[in-house]
N, CA, C and O of each residue as an XYZ file, in Angstrom:
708
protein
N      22.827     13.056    -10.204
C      22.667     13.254    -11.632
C      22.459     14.750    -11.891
O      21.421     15.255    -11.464
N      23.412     15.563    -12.599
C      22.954     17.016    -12.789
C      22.310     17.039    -13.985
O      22.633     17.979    -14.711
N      21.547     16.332    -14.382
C      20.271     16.593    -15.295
C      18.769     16.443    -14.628
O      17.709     16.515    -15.249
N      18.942     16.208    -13.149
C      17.805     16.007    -12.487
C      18.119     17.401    -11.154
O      19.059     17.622    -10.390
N      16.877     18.044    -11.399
C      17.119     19.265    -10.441
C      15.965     19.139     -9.738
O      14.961     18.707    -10.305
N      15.940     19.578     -8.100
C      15.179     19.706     -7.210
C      14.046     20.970     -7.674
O      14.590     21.981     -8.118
N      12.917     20.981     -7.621
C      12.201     21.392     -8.246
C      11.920     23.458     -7.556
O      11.241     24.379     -8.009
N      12.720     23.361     -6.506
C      12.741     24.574     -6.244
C      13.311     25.482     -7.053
O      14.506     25.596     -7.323
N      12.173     26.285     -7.519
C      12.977     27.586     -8.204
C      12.336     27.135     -9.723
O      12.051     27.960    -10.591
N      12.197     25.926     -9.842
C      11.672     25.434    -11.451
C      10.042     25.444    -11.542
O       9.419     25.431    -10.481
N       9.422     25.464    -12.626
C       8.396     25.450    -12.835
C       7.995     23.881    -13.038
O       8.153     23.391    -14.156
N       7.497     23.114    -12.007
C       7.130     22.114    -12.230
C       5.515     22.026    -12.862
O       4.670     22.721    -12.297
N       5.202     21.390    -13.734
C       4.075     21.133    -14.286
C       2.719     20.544    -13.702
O       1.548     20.812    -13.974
N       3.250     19.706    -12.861
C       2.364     18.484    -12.480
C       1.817     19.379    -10.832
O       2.357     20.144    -10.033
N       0.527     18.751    -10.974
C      -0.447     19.218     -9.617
C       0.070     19.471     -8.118
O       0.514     18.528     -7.463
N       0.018     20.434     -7.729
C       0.449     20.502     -6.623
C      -0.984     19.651     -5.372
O      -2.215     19.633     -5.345
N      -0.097     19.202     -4.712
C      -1.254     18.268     -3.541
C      -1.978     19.050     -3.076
O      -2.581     18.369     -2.247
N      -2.326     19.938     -3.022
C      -3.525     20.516     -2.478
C      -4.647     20.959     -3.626
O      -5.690     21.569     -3.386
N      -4.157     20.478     -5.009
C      -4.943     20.625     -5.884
C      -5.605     19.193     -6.516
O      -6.581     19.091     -7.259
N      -4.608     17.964     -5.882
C      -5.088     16.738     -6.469
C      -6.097     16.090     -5.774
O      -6.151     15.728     -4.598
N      -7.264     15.958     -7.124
C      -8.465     14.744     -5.942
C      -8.462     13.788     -5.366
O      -7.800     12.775     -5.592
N      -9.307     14.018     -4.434
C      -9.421     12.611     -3.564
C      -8.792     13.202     -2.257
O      -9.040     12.291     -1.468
N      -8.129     14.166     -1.534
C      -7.214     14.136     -1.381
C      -7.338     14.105      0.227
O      -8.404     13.568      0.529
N      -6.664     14.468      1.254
C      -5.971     14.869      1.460
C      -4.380     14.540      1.010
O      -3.884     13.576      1.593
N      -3.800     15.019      0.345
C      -2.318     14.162     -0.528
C      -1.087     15.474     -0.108
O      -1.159     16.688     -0.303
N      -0.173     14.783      0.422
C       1.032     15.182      0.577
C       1.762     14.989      0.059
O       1.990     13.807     -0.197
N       2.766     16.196     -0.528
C       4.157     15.746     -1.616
C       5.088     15.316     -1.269
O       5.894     15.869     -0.520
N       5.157     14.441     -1.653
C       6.997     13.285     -1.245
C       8.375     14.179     -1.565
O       9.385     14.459     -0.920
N       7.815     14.512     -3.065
C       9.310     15.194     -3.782
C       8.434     15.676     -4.836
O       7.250     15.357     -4.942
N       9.236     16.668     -5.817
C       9.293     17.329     -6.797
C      10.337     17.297     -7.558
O      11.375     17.503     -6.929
N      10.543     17.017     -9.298
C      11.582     17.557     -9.107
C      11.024     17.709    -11.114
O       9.995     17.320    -11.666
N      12.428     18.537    -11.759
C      12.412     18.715    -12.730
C      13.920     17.927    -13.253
O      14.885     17.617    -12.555
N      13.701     17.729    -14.829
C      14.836     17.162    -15.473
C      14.436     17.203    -17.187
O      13.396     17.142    -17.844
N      16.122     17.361    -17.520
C      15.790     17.594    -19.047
C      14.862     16.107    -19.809
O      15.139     15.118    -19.131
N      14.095     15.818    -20.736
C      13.844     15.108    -21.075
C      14.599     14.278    -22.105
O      15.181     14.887    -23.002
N      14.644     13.072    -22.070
C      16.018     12.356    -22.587
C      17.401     12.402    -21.630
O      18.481     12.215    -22.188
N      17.377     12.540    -20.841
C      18.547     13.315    -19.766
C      18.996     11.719    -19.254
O      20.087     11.516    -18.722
N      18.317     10.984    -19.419
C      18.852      9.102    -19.246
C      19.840      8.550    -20.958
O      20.471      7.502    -21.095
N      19.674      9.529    -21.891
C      20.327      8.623    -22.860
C      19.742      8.643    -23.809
O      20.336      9.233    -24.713
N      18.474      8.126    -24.148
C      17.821      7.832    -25.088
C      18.317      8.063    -26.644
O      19.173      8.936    -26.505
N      18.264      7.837    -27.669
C      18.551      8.104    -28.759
C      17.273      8.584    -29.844
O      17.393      9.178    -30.915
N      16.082      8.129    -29.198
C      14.819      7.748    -30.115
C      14.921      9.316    -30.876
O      15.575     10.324    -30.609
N      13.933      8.975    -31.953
C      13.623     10.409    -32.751
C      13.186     11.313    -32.017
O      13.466     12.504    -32.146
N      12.111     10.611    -30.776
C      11.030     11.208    -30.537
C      11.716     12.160    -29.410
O      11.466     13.336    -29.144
N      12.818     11.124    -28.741
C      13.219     11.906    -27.243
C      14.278     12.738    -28.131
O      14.076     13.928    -27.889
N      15.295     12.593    -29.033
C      16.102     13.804    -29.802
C      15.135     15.150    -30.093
O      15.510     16.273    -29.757
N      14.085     14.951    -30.634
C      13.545     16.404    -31.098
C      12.617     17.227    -29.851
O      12.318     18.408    -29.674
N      12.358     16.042    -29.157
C      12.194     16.460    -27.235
C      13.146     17.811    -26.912
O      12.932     19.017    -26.790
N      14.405     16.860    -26.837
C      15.673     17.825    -26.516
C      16.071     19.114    -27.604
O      16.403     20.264    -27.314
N      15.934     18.574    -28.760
C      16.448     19.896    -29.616
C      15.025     21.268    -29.122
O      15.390     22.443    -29.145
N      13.557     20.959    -28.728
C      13.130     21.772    -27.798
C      13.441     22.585    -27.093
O      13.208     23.789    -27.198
N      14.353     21.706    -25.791
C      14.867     22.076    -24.954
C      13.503     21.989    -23.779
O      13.157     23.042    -23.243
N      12.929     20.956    -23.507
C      11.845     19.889    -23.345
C      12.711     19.880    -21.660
O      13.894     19.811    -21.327
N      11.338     19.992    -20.869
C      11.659     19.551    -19.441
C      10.805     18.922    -18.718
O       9.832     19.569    -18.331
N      10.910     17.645    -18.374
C       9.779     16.792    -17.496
C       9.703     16.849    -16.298
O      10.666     16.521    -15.605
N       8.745     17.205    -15.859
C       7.958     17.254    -14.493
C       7.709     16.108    -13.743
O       7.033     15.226    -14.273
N       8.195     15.926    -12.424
C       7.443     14.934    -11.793
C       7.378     14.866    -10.201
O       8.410     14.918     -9.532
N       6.316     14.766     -9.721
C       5.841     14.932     -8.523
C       5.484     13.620     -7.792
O       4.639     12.858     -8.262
N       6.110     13.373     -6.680
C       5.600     11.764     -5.798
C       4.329     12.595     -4.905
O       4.302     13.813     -5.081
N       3.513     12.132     -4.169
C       2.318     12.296     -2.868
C       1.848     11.391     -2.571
O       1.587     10.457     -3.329
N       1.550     11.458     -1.011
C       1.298      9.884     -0.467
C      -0.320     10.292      0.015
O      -0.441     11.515      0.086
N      -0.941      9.923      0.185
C      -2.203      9.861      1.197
C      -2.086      9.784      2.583
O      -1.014     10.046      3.127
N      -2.460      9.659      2.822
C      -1.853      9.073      4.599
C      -3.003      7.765      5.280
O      -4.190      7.786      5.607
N      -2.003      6.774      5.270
C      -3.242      5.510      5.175
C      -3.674      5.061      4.107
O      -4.170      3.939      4.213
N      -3.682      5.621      2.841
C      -4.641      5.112      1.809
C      -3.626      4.915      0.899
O      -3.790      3.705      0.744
N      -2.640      5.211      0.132
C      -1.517      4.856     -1.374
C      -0.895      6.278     -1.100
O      -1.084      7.237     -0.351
N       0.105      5.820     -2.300
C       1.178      6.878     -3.065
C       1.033      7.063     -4.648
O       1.136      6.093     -5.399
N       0.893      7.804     -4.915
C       0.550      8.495     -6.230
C       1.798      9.188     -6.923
O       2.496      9.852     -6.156
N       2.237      9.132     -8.422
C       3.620      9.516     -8.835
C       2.634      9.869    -10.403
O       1.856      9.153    -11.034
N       3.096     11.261    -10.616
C       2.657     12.022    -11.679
C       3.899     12.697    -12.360
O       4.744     13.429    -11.845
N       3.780     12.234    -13.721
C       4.942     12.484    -14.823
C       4.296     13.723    -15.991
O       3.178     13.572    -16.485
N       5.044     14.745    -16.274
C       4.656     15.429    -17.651
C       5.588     15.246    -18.189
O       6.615     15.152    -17.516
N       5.661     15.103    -19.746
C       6.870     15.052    -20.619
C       6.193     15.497    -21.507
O       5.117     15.056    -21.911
N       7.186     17.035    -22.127
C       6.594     17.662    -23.306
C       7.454     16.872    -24.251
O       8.456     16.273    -23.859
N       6.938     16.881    -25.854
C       7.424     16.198    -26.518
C       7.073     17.389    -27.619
O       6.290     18.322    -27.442
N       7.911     17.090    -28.881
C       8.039     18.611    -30.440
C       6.712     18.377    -30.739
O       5.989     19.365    -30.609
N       5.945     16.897    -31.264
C       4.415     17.447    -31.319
C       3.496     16.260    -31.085
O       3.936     15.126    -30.893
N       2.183     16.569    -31.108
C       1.054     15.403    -30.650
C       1.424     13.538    -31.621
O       1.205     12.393    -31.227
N       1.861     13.912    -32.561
C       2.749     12.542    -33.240
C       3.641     11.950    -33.041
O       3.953     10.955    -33.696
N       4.512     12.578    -31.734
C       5.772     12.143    -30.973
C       4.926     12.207    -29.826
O       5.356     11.188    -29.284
N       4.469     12.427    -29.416
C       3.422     12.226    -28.141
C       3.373     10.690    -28.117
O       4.045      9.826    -27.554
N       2.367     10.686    -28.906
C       1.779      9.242    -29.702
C       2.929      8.164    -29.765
O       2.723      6.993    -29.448
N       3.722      8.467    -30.043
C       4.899      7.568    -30.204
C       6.015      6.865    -29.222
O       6.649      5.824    -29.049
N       5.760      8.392    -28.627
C       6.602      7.886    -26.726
C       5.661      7.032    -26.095
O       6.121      6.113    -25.418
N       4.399      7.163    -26.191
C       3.896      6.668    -25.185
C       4.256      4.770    -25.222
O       4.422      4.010    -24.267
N       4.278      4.464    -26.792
C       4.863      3.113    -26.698
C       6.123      2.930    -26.044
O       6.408      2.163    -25.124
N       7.075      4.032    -26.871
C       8.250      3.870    -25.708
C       8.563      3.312    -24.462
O       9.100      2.250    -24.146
N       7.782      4.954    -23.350
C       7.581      4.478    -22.051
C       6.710      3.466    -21.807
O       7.562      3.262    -20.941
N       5.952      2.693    -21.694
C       5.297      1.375    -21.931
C       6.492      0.340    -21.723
O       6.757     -0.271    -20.687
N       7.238      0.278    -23.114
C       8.258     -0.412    -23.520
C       9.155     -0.285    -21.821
O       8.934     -1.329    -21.206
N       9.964      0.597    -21.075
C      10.549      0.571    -20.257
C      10.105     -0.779    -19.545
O       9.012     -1.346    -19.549
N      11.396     -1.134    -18.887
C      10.915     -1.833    -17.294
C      10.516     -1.782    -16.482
O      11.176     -1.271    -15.577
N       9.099     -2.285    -16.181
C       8.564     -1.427    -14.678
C       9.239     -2.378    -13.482
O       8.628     -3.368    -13.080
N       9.845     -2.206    -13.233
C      10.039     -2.913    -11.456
C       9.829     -1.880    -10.484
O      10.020     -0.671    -10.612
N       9.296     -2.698     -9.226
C       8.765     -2.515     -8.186
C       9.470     -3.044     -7.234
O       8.969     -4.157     -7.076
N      10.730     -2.863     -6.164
C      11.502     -2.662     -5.653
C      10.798     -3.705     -4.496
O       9.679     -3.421     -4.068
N      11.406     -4.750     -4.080
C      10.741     -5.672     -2.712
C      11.646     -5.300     -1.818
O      12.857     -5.079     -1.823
N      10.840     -5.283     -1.104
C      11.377     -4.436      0.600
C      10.445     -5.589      1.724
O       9.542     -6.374      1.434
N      11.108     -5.290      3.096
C      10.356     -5.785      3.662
C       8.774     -5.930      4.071
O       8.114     -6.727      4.738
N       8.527     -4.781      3.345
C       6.675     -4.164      3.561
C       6.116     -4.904      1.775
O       4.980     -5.318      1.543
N       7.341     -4.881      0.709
C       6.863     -4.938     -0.191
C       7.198     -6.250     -0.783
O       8.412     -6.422     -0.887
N       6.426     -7.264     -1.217
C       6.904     -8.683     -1.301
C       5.747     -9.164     -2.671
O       4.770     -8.536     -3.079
N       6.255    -10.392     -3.110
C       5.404    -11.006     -4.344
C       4.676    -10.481     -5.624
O       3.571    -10.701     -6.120
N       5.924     -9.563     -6.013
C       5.347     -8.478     -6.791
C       5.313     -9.717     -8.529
O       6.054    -10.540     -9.065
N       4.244     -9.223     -8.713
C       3.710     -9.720    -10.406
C       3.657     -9.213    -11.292
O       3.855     -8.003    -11.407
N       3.353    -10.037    -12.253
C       3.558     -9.290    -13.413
C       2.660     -8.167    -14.017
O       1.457     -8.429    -14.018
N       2.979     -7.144    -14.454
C       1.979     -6.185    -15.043
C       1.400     -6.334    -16.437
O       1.946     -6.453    -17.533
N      -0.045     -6.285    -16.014
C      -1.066     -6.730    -17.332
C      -1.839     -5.600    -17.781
O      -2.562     -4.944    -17.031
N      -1.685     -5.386    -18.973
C      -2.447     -4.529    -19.486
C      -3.894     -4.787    -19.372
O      -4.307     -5.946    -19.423
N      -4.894     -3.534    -19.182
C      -5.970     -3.700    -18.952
C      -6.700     -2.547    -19.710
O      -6.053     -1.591    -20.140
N      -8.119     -2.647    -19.878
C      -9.259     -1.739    -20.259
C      -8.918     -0.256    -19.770
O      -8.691     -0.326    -18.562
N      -8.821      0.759    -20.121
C      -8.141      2.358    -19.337
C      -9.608      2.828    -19.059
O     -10.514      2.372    -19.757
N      -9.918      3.902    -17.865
C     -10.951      4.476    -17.537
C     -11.448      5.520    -18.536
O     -10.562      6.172    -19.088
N     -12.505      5.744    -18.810
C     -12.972      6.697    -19.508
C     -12.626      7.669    -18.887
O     -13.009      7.615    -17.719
N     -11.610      9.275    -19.343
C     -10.711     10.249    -19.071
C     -11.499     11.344    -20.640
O     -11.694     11.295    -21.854
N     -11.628     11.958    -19.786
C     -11.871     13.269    -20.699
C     -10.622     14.335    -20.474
O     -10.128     14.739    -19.421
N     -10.344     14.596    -21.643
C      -8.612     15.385    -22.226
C      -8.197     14.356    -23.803
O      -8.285     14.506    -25.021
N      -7.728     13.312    -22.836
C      -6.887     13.077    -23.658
C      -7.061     12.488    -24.638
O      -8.057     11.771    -24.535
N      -6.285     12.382    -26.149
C      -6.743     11.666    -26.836
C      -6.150     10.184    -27.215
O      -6.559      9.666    -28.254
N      -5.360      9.610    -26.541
C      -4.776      8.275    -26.168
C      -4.453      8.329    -24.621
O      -3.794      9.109    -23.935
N      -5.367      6.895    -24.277
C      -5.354      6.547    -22.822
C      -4.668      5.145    -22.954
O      -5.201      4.488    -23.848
N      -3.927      4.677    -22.498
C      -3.503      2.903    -22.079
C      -3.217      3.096    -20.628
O      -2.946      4.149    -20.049
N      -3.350      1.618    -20.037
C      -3.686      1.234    -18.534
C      -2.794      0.326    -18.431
O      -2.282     -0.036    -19.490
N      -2.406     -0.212    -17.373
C      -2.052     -1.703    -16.637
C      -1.821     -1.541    -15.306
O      -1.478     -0.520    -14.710
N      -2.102     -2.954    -14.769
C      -2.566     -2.980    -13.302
C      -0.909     -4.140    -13.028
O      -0.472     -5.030    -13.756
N      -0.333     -3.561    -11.587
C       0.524     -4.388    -10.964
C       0.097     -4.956    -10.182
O      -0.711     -4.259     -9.568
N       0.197     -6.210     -9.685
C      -0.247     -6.896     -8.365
C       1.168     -6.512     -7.856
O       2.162     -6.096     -8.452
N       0.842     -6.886     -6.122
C       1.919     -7.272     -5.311
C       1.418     -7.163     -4.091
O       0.370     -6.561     -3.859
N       2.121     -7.730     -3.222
C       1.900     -7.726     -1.518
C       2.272     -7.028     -0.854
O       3.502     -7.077     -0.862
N       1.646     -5.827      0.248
C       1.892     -4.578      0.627
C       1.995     -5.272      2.324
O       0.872     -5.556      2.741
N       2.845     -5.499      3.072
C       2.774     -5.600      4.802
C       1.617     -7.377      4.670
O       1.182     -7.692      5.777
N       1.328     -8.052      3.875
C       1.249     -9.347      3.885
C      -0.344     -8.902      3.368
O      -1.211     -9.713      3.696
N      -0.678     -8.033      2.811
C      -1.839     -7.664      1.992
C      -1.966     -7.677      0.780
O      -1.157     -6.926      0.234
N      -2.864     -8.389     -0.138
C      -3.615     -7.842     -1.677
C      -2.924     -6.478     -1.492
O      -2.987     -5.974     -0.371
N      -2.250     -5.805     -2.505
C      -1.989     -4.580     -3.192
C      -1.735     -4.487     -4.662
O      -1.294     -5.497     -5.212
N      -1.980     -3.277     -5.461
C      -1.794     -3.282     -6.634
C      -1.422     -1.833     -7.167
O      -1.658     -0.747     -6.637
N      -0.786     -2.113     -8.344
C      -0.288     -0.230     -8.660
C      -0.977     -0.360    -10.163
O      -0.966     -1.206    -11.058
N      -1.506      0.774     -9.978
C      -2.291      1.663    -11.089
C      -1.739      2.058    -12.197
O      -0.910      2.855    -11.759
N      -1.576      2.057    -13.743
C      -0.647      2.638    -14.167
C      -1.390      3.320    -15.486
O      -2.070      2.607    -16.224
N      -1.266      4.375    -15.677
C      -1.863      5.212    -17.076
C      -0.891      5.715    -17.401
O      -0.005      6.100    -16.638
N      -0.902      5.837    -19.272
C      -0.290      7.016    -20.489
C      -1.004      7.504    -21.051
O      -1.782      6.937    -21.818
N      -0.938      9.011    -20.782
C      -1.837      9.597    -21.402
C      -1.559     11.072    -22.244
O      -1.025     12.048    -21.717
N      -2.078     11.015    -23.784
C      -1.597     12.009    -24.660
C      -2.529     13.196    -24.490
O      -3.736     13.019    -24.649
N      -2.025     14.452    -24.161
C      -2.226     15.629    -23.892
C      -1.776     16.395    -25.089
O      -0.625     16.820    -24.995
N      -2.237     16.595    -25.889
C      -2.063     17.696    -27.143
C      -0.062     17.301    -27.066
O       0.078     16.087    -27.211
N       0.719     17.709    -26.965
C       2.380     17.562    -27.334
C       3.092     16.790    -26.150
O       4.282     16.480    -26.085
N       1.714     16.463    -24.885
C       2.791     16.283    -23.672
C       2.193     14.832    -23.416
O       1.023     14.818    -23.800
N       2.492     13.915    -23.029
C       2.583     12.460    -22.143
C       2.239     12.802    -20.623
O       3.098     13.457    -20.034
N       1.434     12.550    -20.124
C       0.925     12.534    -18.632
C       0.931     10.856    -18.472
O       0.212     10.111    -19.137
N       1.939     10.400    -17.402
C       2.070      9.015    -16.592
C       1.512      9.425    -15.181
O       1.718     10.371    -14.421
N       0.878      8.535    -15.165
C       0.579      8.819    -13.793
C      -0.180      7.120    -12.817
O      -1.093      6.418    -13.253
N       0.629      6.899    -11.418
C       0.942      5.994    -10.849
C       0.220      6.093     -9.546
O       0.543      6.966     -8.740
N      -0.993      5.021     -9.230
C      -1.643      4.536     -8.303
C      -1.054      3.856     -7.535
O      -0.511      3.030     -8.271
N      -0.747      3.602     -6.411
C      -0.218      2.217     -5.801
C      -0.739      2.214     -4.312
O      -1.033      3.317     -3.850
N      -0.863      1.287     -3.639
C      -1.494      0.418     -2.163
C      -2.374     -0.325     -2.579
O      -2.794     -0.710     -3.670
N      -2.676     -0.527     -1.100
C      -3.638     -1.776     -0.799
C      -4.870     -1.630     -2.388
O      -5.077     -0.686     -3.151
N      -5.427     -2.993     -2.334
C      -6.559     -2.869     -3.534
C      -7.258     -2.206     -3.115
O      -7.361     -1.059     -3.551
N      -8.003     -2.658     -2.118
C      -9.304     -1.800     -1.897
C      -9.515     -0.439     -1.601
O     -10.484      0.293     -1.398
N      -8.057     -0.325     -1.652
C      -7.906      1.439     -1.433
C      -7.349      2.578     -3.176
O      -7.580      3.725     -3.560
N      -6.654      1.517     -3.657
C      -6.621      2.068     -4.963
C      -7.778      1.945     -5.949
O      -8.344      0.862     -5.797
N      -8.321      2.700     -6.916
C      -9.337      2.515     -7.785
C      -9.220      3.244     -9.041
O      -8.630      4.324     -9.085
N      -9.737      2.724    -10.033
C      -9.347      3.029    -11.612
C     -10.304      4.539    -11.429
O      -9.510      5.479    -11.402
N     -11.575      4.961    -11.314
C     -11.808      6.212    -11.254
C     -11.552      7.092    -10.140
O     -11.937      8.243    -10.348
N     -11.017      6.885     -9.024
C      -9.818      7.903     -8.629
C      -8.881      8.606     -9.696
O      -9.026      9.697    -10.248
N      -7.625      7.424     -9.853
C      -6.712      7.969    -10.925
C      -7.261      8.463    -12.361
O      -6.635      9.188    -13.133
N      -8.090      8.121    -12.496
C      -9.243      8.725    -13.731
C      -9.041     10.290    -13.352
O      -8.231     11.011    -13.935
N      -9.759     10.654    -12.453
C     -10.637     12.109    -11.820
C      -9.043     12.767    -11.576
O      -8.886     13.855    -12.129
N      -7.783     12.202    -10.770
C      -6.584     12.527    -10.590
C      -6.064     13.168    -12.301
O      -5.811     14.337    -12.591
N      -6.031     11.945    -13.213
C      -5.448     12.863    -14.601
C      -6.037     13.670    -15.058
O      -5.541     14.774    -15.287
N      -7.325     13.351    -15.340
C      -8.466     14.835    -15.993
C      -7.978     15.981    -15.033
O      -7.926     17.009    -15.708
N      -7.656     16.189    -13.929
C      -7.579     17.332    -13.031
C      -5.742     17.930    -13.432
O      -5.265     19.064    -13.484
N      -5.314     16.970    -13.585
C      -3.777     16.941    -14.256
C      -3.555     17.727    -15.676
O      -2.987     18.780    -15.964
N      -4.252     16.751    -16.421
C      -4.863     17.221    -17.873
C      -5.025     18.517    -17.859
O      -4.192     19.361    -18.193
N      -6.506     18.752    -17.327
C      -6.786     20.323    -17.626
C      -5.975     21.786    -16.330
O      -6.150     22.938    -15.935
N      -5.421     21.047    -16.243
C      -4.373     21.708    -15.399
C      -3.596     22.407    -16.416
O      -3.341     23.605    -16.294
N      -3.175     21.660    -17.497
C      -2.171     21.822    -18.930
C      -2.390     22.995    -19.360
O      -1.567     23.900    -19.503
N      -3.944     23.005    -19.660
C      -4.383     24.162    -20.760
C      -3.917     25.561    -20.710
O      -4.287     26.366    -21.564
Protein backbone atom coordinates (compact mmCIF):
# COMPACT_ATOMS: atom_id res chain seq x y z
CA UNK A 1 0.00 0.00 0.00
CA UNK A 2 1.89 3.36 -0.85
CA UNK A 3 -0.10 5.26 1.62
CA UNK A 4 1.48 3.24 4.39
CA UNK A 5 5.26 4.12 4.87
CA UNK A 6 7.87 2.42 7.04
CA UNK A 7 8.42 4.76 9.68
CA UNK A 8 12.08 5.44 8.95
CA UNK A 9 12.87 8.87 8.17
CA UNK A 10 9.10 9.90 9.41
CA UNK A 11 8.21 11.39 12.52
CA UNK A 12 6.27 8.86 14.23
CA UNK A 13 4.20 10.12 17.17
CA UNK A 14 3.59 7.27 19.35
CA UNK A 15 6.17 6.17 22.31
CA UNK A 16 9.16 4.78 21.55
CA UNK A 17 9.74 1.32 23.80
CA UNK A 18 12.14 2.45 25.87
CA UNK A 19 9.88 5.16 26.94
CA UNK A 20 6.68 2.93 27.49
CA UNK A 21 5.69 1.70 31.12
CA UNK A 22 5.84 -1.31 32.55
CA UNK A 23 8.41 -2.15 30.39
CA UNK A 24 10.88 -3.86 29.34
CA UNK A 25 8.92 -3.48 25.63
CA UNK A 26 10.35 -4.08 22.30
CA UNK A 27 9.16 -2.60 18.94
CA UNK A 28 7.59 -4.99 16.46
CA UNK A 29 7.14 -2.23 13.71
CA UNK A 30 6.57 1.39 13.18
CA UNK A 31 5.08 2.84 10.67
CA UNK A 32 3.37 6.09 9.37
CA UNK A 33 0.29 6.60 6.90
CA UNK A 34 -1.90 9.30 5.57
CA UNK A 35 -5.06 9.33 7.60
CA UNK A 36 -8.13 8.19 5.65
CA UNK A 37 -5.53 6.45 3.30
CA UNK A 38 -8.20 3.15 3.55
CA UNK A 39 -11.09 5.16 1.81
CA UNK A 40 -13.16 6.59 4.17
CA UNK A 41 -15.53 9.28 3.07
CA UNK A 42 -16.65 10.56 6.68
CA UNK A 43 -16.56 14.44 7.29
CA UNK A 44 -14.39 13.81 9.96
CA UNK A 45 -11.64 11.61 8.03
CA UNK A 46 -12.12 14.30 4.71
CA UNK A 47 -11.10 17.39 6.80
CA UNK A 48 -8.34 14.89 8.49
CA UNK A 49 -6.94 14.79 4.95
CA UNK A 50 -7.63 18.30 3.65
CA UNK A 51 -4.95 18.79 6.87
CA UNK A 52 -2.78 16.71 5.38
CA UNK A 53 -3.17 14.53 8.79
CA UNK A 54 -0.69 11.55 9.38
CA UNK A 55 -1.27 8.56 11.75
CA UNK A 56 1.19 7.01 13.78
CA UNK A 57 1.42 3.58 14.83
CA UNK A 58 3.73 1.49 16.72
CA UNK A 59 3.36 -2.58 17.60
CA UNK A 60 5.85 -3.80 21.05
CA UNK A 61 5.81 -7.01 22.58
CA UNK A 62 7.03 -7.68 26.20
CA UNK A 63 8.82 -10.69 26.27
CA UNK A 64 6.70 -13.34 28.12
CA UNK A 65 4.10 -11.00 29.24
CA UNK A 66 1.63 -9.39 25.88
CA UNK A 67 1.85 -7.21 22.81
CA UNK A 68 0.82 -3.75 22.94
CA UNK A 69 -0.33 -1.66 19.54
CA UNK A 70 -0.49 2.23 19.92
CA UNK A 71 -2.40 4.43 17.31
CA UNK A 72 -2.25 8.51 16.97
CA UNK A 73 -4.63 10.03 14.55
CA UNK A 74 -4.63 13.77 14.25
CA UNK A 75 -7.93 14.92 13.30
CA UNK A 76 -8.95 19.28 12.03
CA UNK A 77 -10.32 19.65 15.67
CA UNK A 78 -11.24 18.28 19.30
CA UNK A 79 -15.14 17.91 17.73
CA UNK A 80 -13.91 15.56 15.00
CA UNK A 81 -11.83 13.96 17.58
CA UNK A 82 -15.02 13.27 19.42
CA UNK A 83 -16.63 12.01 16.49
CA UNK A 84 -14.02 9.49 15.10
CA UNK A 85 -13.76 7.97 18.07
CA UNK A 86 -17.39 6.46 17.40
CA UNK A 87 -16.23 5.76 14.05
CA UNK A 88 -13.23 3.68 14.99
CA UNK A 89 -15.32 1.81 17.63
CA UNK A 90 -17.78 1.27 14.77
CA UNK A 91 -14.85 -0.73 12.69
CA UNK A 92 -14.52 -4.54 12.90
CA UNK A 93 -12.35 -5.77 15.42
CA UNK A 94 -11.21 -9.30 14.45
CA UNK A 95 -8.62 -11.16 15.97
CA UNK A 96 -7.02 -13.48 13.52
CA UNK A 97 -7.11 -17.52 14.91
CA UNK A 98 -3.93 -19.13 14.45
CA UNK A 99 -2.74 -22.08 15.91
CA UNK A 100 -1.57 -20.33 19.34
CA UNK A 101 -4.75 -18.22 18.89
CA UNK A 102 -8.21 -20.01 19.20
CA UNK A 103 -11.96 -19.21 20.68
CA UNK A 104 -11.85 -15.73 20.20
CA UNK A 105 -15.22 -13.76 21.62
CA UNK A 106 -17.01 -11.30 21.44
CA UNK A 107 -15.88 -7.77 22.47
CA UNK A 108 -17.80 -6.06 25.33
CA UNK A 109 -17.69 -2.80 26.22
CA UNK A 110 -16.65 -2.08 29.66
CA UNK A 111 -16.09 0.70 32.55
CA UNK A 112 -12.53 2.68 31.03
CA UNK A 113 -9.70 3.28 33.72
CA UNK A 114 -9.43 6.51 35.27
CA UNK A 115 -6.63 8.30 32.64
CA UNK A 116 -5.57 11.70 33.27
CA UNK A 117 -5.19 13.75 29.65
CA UNK A 118 -7.88 12.92 28.09
CA UNK A 119 -11.10 14.19 27.82
CA UNK A 120 -13.11 11.09 26.35
CA UNK A 121 -12.01 7.61 27.44
CA UNK A 122 -14.14 4.30 26.13
CA UNK A 123 -12.87 0.66 26.84
CA UNK A 124 -13.69 -2.95 25.76
CA UNK A 125 -12.27 -6.12 26.74
CA UNK A 126 -11.72 -9.22 24.08
CA UNK A 127 -11.69 -12.67 25.39
CA UNK A 128 -9.88 -15.43 23.58
CA UNK A 129 -7.56 -18.44 24.01
CA UNK A 130 -3.81 -17.80 23.84
CA UNK A 131 -1.66 -21.61 23.49
CA UNK A 132 -4.95 -23.30 25.36
CA UNK A 133 -5.00 -20.33 28.03
CA UNK A 134 -7.64 -17.57 29.46
CA UNK A 135 -6.39 -14.50 27.32
CA UNK A 136 -7.86 -11.19 26.64
CA UNK A 137 -7.11 -7.88 24.59
CA UNK A 138 -7.41 -4.55 26.11
CA UNK A 139 -8.89 -1.94 24.08
CA UNK A 140 -9.04 2.08 24.70
CA UNK A 141 -10.16 5.51 22.60
CA UNK A 142 -8.91 8.16 23.73
CA UNK A 143 -9.45 12.10 22.90
CA UNK A 144 -6.31 14.13 23.15
CA UNK A 145 -7.09 17.84 22.44
CA UNK A 146 -7.41 17.21 18.04
CA UNK A 147 -5.79 13.66 18.14
CA UNK A 148 -7.46 9.98 18.95
CA UNK A 149 -4.93 7.79 20.91
CA UNK A 150 -6.06 3.75 20.40
CA UNK A 151 -4.22 1.85 22.16
CA UNK A 152 -4.20 -2.24 22.42
CA UNK A 153 -3.42 -4.66 25.39
CA UNK A 154 -3.37 -8.25 24.50
CA UNK A 155 -2.10 -11.88 26.32
CA UNK A 156 -2.68 -14.03 28.83
CA UNK A 157 -5.30 -12.39 31.59
CA UNK A 158 -3.34 -12.40 34.33
CA UNK A 159 -0.72 -10.72 32.60
CA UNK A 160 -2.76 -7.97 30.92
CA UNK A 161 -4.34 -5.25 33.29
CA UNK A 162 -6.64 -2.17 32.87
CA UNK A 163 -4.06 0.13 34.95
CA UNK A 164 -1.06 -0.88 33.03
CA UNK A 165 -2.67 0.33 29.74
CA UNK A 166 -4.03 3.23 31.88
CA UNK A 167 -0.25 4.40 33.03
CA UNK A 168 0.83 3.20 29.09
CA UNK A 169 -1.75 6.11 27.55
CA UNK A 170 -1.24 8.91 30.16
CA UNK A 171 2.59 8.39 29.26
CA UNK A 172 1.38 8.41 25.44
CA UNK A 173 -0.92 11.34 26.14
CA UNK A 174 1.52 13.59 27.69
CA UNK A 175 4.01 12.59 25.34
CA UNK A 176 1.59 14.84 22.82
CA UNK A 177 2.04 18.09 24.55
Amino acid sequence: MLARLKSIGSRNACLPAGQVPGGPWTARGAWTYRTGASGSTSDVITRARGMRSVTSARAYQGVGRADLFIQVIPFASPADARAAVTQLRALPRRMRQTKSVTDVGEPRDVAPPEIAGPTLVEAAELPFVLDGQHARSLNLWCVAGSRVVVAGLGGRAEMVRWPDLAQIVEAQVAALD
